[in-house]
N, CA, C and O of each residue as an XYZ file, in Angstrom:
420
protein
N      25.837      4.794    -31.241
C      24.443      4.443    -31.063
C      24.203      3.845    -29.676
O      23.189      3.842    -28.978
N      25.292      3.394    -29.497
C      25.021      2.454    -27.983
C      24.982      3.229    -27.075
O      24.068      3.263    -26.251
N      26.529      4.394    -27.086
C      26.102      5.572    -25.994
C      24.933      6.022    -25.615
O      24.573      6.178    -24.448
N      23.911      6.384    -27.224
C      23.002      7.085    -26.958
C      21.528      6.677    -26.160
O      20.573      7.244    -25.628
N      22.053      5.217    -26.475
C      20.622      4.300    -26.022
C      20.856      4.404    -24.283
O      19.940      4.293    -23.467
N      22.123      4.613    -23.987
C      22.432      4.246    -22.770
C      22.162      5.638    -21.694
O      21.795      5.618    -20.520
N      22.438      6.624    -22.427
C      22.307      7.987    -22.170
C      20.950      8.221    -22.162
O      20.608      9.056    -21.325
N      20.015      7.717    -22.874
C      18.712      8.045    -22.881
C      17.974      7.179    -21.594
O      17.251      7.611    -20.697
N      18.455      5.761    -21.872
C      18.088      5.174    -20.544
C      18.935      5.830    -18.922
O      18.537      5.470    -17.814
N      19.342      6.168    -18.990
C      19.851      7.142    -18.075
C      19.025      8.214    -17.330
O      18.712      8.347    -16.146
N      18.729      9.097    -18.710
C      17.901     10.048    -18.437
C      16.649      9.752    -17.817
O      16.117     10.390    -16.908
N      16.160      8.561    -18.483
C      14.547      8.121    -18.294
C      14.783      7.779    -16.404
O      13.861      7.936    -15.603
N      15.882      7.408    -16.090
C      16.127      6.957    -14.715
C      16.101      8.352    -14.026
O      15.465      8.502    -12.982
N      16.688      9.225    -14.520
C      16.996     10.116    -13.518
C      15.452     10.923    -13.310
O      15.003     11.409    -12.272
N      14.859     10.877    -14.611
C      13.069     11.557    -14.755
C      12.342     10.688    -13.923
O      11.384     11.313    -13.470
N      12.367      9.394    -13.471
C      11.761      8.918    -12.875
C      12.189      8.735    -11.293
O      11.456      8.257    -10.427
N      13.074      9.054    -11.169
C      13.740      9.702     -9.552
C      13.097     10.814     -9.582
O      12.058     10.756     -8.925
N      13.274     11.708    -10.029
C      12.615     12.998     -9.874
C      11.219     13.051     -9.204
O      10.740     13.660     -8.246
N      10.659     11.937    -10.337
C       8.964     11.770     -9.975
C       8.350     11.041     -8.665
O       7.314     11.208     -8.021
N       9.454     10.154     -8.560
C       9.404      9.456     -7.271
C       9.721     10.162     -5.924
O       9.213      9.830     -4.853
N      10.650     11.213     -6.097
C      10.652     12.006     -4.987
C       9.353     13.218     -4.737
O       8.775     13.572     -3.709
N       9.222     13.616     -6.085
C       8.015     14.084     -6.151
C       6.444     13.463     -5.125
O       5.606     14.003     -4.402
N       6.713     12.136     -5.590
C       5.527     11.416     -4.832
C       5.642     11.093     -3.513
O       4.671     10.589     -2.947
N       6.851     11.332     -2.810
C       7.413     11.052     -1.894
C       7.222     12.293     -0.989
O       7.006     12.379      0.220
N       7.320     12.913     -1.634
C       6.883     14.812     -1.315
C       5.684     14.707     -0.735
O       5.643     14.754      0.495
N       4.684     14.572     -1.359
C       3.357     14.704     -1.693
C       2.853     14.384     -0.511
O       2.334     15.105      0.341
N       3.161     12.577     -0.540
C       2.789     12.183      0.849
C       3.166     12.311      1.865
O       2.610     11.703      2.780
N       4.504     13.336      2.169
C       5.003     13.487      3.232
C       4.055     14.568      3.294
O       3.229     14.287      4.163
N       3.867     15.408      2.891
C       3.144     16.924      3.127
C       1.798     16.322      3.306
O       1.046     17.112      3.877
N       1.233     15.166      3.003
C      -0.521     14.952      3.602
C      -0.117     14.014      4.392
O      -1.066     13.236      4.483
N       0.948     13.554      5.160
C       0.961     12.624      5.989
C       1.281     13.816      7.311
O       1.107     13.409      8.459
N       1.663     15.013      7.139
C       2.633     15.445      7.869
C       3.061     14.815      8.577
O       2.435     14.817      9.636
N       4.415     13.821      8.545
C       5.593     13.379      8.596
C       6.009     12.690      7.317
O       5.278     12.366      6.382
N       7.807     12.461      7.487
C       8.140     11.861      6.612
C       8.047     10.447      5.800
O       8.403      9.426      6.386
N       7.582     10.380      4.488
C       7.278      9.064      4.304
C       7.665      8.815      2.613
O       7.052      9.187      1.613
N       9.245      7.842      2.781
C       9.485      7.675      1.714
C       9.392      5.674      1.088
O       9.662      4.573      1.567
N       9.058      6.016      0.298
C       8.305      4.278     -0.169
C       9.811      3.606     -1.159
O      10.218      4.027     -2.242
N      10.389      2.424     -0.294
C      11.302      1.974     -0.665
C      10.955      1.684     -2.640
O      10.026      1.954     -3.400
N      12.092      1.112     -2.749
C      12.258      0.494     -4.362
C      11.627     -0.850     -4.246
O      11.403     -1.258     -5.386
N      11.211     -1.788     -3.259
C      10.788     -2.915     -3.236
C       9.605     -2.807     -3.183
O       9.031     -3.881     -3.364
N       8.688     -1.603     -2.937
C       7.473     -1.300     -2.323
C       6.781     -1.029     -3.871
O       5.692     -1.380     -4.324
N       7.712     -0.380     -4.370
C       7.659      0.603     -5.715
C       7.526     -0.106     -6.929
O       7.087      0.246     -8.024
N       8.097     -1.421     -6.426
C       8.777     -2.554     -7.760
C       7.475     -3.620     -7.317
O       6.883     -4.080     -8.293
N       7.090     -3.953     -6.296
C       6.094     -5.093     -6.358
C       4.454     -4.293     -6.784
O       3.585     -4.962     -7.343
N       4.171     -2.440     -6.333
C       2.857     -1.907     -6.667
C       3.162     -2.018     -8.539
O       2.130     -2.469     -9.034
N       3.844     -1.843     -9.242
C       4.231     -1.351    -10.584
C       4.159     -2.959    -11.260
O       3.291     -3.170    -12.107
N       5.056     -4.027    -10.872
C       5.427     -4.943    -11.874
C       5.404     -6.400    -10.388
O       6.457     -7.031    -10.285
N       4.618     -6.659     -9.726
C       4.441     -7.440     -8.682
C       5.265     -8.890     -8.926
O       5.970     -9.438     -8.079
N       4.973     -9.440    -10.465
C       5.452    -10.720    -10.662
C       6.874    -10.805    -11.112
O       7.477    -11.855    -11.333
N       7.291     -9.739    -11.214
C       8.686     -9.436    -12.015
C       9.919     -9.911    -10.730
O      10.797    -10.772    -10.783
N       9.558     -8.991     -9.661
C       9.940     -9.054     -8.563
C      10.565    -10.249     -8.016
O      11.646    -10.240     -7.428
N       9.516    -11.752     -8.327
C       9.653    -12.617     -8.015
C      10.530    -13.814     -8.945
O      11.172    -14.789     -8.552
N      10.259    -13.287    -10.374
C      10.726    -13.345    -11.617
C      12.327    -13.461    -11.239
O      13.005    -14.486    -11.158
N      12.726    -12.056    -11.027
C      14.000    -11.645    -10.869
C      14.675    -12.309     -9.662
O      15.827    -12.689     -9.871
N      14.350    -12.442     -8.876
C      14.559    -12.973     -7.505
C      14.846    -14.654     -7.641
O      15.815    -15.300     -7.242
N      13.800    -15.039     -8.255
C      14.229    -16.746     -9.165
C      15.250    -16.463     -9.664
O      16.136    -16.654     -8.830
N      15.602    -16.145    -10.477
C      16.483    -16.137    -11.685
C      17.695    -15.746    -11.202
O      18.601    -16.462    -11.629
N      18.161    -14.596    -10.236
C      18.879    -14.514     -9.540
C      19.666    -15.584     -8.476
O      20.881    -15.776     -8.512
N      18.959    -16.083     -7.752
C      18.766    -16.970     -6.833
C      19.458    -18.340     -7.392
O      20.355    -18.959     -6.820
N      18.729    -18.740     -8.869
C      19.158    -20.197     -9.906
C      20.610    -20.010    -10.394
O      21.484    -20.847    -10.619
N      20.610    -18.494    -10.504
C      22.189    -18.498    -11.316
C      23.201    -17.812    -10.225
O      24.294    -17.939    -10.777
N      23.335    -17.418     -9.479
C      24.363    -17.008     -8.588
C      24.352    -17.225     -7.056
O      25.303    -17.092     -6.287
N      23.165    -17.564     -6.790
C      22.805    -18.347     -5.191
C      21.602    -17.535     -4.269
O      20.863    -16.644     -4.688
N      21.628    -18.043     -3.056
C      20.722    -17.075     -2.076
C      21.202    -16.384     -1.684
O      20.707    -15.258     -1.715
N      22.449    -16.590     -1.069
C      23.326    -15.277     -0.050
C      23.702    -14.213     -1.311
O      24.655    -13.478     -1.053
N      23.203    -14.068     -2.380
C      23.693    -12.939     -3.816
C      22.274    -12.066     -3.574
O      22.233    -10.854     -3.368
N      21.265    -12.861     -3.638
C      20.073    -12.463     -3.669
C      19.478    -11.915     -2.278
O      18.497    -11.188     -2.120
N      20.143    -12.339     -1.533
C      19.844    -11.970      0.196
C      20.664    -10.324      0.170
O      20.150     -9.317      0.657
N      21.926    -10.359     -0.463
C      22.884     -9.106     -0.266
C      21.941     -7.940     -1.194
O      21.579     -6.787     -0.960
N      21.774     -8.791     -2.246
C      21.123     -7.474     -3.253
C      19.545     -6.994     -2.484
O      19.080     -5.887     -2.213
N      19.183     -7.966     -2.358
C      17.704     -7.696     -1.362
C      17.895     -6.634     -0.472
O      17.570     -5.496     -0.808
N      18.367     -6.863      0.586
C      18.875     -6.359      1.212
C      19.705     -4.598      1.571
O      19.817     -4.049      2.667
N      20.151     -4.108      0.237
C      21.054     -3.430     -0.058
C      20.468     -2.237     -1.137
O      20.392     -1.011     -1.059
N      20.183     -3.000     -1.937
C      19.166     -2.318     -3.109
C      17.811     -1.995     -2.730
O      17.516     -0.800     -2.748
N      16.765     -2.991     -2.325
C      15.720     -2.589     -2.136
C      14.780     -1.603     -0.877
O      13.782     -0.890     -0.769
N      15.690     -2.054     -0.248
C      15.422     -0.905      1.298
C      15.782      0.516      1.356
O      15.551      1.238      2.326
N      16.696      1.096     -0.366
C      17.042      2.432     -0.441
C      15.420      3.213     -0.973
O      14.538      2.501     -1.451
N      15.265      4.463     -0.829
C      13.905      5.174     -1.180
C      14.450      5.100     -2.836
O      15.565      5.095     -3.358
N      13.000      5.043     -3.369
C      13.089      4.944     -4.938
C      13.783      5.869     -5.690
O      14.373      5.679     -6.754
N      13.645      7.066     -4.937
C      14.527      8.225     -5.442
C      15.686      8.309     -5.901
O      16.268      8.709     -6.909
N      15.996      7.597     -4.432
C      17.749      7.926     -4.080
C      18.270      6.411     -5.458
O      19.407      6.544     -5.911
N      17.658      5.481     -5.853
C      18.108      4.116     -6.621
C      18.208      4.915     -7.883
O      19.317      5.228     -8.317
N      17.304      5.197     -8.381
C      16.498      5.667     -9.843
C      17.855      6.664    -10.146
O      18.476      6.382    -11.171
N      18.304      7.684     -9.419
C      18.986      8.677     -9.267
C      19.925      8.319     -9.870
O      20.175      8.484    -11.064
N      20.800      7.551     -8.696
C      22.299      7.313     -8.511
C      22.261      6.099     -9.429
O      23.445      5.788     -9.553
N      21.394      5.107    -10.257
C      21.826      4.631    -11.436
C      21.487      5.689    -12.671
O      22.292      5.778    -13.599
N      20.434      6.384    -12.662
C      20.302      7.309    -14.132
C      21.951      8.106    -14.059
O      22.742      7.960    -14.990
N      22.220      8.763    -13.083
C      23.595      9.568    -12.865
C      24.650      8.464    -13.361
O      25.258      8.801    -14.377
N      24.978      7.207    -12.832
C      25.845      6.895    -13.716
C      26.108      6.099    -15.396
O      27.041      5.703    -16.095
N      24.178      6.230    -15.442
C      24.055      5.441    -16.761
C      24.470      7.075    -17.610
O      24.743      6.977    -18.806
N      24.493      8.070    -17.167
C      24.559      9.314    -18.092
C      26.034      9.534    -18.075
O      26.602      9.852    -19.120
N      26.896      9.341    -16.617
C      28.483      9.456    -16.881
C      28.999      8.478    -17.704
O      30.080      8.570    -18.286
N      28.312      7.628    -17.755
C      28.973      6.596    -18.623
C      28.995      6.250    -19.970
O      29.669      5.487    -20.662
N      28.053      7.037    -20.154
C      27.660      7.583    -21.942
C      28.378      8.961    -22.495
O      28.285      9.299    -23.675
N      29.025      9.636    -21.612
C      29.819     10.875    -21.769
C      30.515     10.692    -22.809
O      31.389      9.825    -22.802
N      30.261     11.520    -23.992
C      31.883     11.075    -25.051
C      33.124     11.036    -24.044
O      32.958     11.166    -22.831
N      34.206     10.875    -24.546
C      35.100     10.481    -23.713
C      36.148     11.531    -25.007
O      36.149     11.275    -26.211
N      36.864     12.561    -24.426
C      37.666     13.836    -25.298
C      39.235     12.936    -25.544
O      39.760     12.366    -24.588
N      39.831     12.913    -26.875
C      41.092     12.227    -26.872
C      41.960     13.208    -26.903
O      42.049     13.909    -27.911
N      42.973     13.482    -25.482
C      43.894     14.266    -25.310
C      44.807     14.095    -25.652
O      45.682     14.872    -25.270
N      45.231     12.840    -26.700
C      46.967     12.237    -27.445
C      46.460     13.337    -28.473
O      47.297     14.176    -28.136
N      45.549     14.146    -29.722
C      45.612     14.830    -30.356
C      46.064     16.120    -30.346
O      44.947     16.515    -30.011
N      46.561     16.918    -30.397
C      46.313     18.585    -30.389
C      45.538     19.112    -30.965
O      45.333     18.698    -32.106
N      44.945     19.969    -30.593
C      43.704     20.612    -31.005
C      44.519     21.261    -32.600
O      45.706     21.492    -32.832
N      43.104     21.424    -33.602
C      43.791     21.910    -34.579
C      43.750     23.284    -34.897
O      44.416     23.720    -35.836
């Protein structure tokens, strides 16, 4: 059950990379030039107080220089490329996993 919750949240990540590059598209083609809208840009238009939420809470339990690295590191990637490369490994990581000590029967 847990796989599956994890696999599904996965998916929902990787559908929403998709969409984000999608939108990323969009405005590059009416901007003609390129214009991709970080995860921090993406995370304060969508959920503004969360942002700050998380950033406290972060900050109270593991320090500033944690919250400066993740800032830093995480939020300056395009929404695409984040959404992506966590849905991709929330889905490898839900993979049944095949037990090769058996022989097939």
């Amino acid at each position: 059950m847990f796989r599956f919750m994890v696999r599904v949240l996965g998916l929902w990540c990787l559908a929403g990379g998709f969409a984000a590059a999608m939108i990323d598209g969009m405005k590059s083609i009416a901007a003609s030039k390129v214009a991709m809208s970080t995860a921090a840009d993406t995370w304060s238009e969508l959920a503004p107080g969360s942002l700050a939420a998380v950033a406290a809470f972060v900050e109270g339990r593991l320090g500033e220089g944690v919250w400066a690295a993740m800032k830093s590191a995480l939020t300056t990637l395009p929404t695409w490329v984040l959404l992506g490369v966590v849905g991709a490994l929330l889905v490898a990581v839900a993979l049944p996993v095949e037990d090769e000590a058996l022989p097939p029967p």
